[in-house]
C-alpha positions, -999 to +999 in steps of 0.1 A: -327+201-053-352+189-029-351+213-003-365+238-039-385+213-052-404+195-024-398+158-005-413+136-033-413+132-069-406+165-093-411+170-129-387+182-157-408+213-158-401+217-119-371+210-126-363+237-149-384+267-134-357+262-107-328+272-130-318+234-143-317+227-175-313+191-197-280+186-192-283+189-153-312+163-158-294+140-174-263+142-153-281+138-119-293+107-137-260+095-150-247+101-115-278+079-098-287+113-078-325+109-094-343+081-109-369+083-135-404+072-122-422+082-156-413+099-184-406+138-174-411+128-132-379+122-116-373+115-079-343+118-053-325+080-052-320+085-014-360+090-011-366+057-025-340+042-008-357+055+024-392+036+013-376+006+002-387-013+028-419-005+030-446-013+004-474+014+013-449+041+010-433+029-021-467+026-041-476+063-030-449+079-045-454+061-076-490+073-072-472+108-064-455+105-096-484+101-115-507+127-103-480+148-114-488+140-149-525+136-146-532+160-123-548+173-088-579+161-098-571+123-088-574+102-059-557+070-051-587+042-048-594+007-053-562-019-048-535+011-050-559+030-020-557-004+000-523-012-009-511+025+003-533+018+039-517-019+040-546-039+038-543-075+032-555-084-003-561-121-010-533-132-035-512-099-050-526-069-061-521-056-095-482-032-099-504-008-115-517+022-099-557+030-099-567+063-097-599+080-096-608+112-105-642+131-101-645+146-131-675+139-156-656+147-188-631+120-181-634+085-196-622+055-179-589+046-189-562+017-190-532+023-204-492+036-202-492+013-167-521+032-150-559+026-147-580+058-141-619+060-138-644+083-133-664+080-102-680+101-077-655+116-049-675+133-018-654+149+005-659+123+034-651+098+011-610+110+010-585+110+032-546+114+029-522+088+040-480+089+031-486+122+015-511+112-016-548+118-016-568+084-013-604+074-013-610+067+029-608+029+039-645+026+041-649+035+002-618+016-009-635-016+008-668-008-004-655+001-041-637-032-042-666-051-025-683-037-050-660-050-078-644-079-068-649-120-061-667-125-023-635-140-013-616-114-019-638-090-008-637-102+028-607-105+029-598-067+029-629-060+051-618-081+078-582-071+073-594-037+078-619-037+109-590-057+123-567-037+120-590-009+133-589+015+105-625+014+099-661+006+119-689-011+102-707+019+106-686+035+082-690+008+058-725+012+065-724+052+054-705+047+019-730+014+011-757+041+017-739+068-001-733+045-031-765+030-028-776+030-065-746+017-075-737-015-093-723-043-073-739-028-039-760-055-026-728-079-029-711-051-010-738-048+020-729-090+024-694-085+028-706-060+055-727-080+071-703-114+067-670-091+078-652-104+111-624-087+126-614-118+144-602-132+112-566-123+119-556-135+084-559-135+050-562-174+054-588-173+084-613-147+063-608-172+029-615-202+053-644-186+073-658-179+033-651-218+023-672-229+055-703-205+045-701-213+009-704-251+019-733-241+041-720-253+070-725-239+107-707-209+115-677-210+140-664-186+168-637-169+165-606-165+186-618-183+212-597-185+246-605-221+259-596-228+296-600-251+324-604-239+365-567-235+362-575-203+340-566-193+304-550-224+283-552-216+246-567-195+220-584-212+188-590-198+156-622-215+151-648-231+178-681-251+167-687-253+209-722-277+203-695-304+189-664-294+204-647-295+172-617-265+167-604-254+137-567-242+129-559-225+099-525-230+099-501-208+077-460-210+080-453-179+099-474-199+128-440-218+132-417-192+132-396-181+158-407-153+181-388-132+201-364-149+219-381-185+213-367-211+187-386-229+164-382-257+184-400-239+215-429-232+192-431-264+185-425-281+215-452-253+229-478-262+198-475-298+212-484-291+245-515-271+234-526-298+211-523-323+238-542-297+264-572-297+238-574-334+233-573-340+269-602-313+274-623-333+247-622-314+218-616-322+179-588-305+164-595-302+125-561-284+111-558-267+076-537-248+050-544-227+020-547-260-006-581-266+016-592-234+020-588-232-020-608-260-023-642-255+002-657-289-008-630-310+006-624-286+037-660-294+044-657-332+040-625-328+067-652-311+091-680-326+086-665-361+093-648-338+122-682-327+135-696-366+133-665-375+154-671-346+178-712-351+182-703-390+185-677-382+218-702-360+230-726-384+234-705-410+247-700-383+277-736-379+281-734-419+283-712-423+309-721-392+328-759-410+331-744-443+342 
C-alpha cells in the first residue's frame, strides 16, 4: 500500500482511488497494518514505529496527517515548527499541532486538536524539514518571540543560534519583515539579549533571572586556566569579582562514555578544588533558583560581596 500511496500518512479517499474499499480499511486496521491518525487519515504502523524514537519526526507526520485534511495551503509554525526543528522550549510544548496558512479568507481557529491562523507566509519565510512544509527557524523564533513570555522566548533563540540553525542576521530580516507587527519590539530584545553560549534551557532561563534582577551580566563558557594551560570551562564568569556561576542540571552528573558517575564526580571535585585554589567564587544553582530570580540574586550578590572582599584582600597583601 505504500509503495501506491506514498511514505507517510494516506487518506480513505487515497485509499480507495487505489482499488481498496471499507472493508480493506477496516481489516488493515483490525490487523494493526495501519493506525488511524485522524478521522479518514490512516498511516503504515511500521512508519510510526520507525519515528518512535524520535520526537521531531513524530510530530511531523501528525502535522502530515493533518494537512491532509486541511489542505496544501498550510505551514507548520509556531511550537509544532520548533518542535519539528528540535528546539529547546522552556517547560513542554503544547501536543497540539499549529498551523499557518496564508490565506486571507481563513479565520483563526482552535478546535478538533489543531490550532490554525492566518498569517502572512513569504516564500523566504518556509522551509521543509522531515517531509512537512514549516515556517524557517528565523520566523518560528521570531513568531514565538513575538507571542510568548521573555523567558521562553530566549530560550528557543539561544537554543537555536546554538545549535547553528540560524544567524542573528536572519532574525534580524524576519523582525524587519514583520516589522508592523504586534509583539515586535519584544521580539527585537530577544534578538538583541540571545546568546548561543547558553548551552541549555536552564543557562538561557538563568542568564534571564540575572538581567531581570538587574544585575551585571556574566561571560559565558568561559575556559579558565593557569600557565599549565586549559583547566576548566564555566558557565558563567563575573571576571571584576572572580565570582563563577554553575547552572547545574542532573544530566551534568551522568555518566559519559566510558566514565562512571563516580569519575564525574570524583572529576567535578577536582575542578571545584582547581577554582577555589585559583581564587574564584563558585555560586552553584538549579532550576528552583532560576524559577525564582530574586533569591538567585541574593545567592550572587552576597557571592559578589565575598568575591570583591578576597579581591581586595589580594591587592592587600600584594602592596605589603
Amino acid at each position: 500500500m505504500i509503495d501506491r500511496l506514498g511514505a507517510g500518512p494516506f487518506t480513505a479517499a487515497q485509499v480507495r482511488a487505489a482499488g481498496f474499499d471499507k472493508a480493506a480499511i477496516r481489516r488493515a486496521l483490525r490487523r494493526g497494518s495501519w493506525v488511524c491518525l485522524r478521522r479518514g487519515v490512516y498511516v503504515e504502523t511500521s512508519l510510526l514505529d520507525d519515528v518512535a524514537g524520535c520526537a521531531e519526526r513524530r510530530h511531523a507526520l501528525d502535522v502530515a496527517a493533518l494537512r491532509l485534511v486541511l489542505g496544501d495551503a498550510t505551514v507548520a509554525g509556531g511550537t509544532s515548527a520548533a518542535r519539528i526543528f528540535g528546539l529547546e522550549l522552556l517547560g513542554e510544548p503544547p501536543a497540539e499541532p499549529v498551523l499557518l496558512t496564508d490565506v486571507a479568507a481563513v479565520k483563526g481557529t482552535h478546535r478538533n486538536g489543531y490550532v490554525l491562523r492566518s498569517a502572512a507566509l513569504p516564500e523566504h519565510h518556509r522551509a521543509t524539514r522531515h517531509g512537512v512544509p514549516v515556517t524557517s527557524v528565523a520566523r518560528t523564533v521570531i513568531d514565538l518571540a513575538r507571542t510568548r513570555s521573555f523567558a521562553e522566548s530566549v530560550a528557543v533563540a539561544d537554543s537555536a543560534l546554538r545549535e547553528g540553525l540560524v544567524s542573528v542576521d536572519q532574525f534580524r530580516v524576519v523582525i524587519r519583515d514583520c516589522s508592523t507587527w504586534s509583539g515586535v519590539s519584544q521580539a527585537r530584545r530577544v534578538v538583541d539579549f540571545a546568546d548561543p553560549g547558553a548551552e541549555s534551557v536552564l543557562e538561557s532561563l538563568s542568564r534571564v533571572a540575572i538581567h531581570v534582577q538587574s544585575l551585571p551580566a556574566p561571560r559565558t563558557q568561559v575556559t579558565l586556566g593557569d600557565a599549565g594551560g586549559p583547566r576548566c570551562r564555566v558557565n558563567f564568569l563575573w571576571d571584576d569579582v572572580r565570582v563563577v556561576g554553575e547552572a547545574d542540571g542532573l544530566g551534568k552528573y551522568e555518566p559519559r562514555g566510558d566514565r562512571s558517575v563516580r569519575d564525574v564526580l570524583r572529576a567535578e571535585k577536582r575542578r571545584e578544588e582547581w577554582l577555589a585554589d585559583a581564587g574564584y567564587e563558585v555560586v552553584r544553582w538549579g532550576w528552583q533558583d532560576a524559577n525564582d530570580p530574586p533569591r538567585l540574586a541574593r545567592r550572587l550578590r552576597a557571592a559578589f560581596a565575598r568575591g570583591a572582599e578576597r579581591q581586595l584582600g589580594r591587592q592587600r597583601r600584594h602592596a605589603a
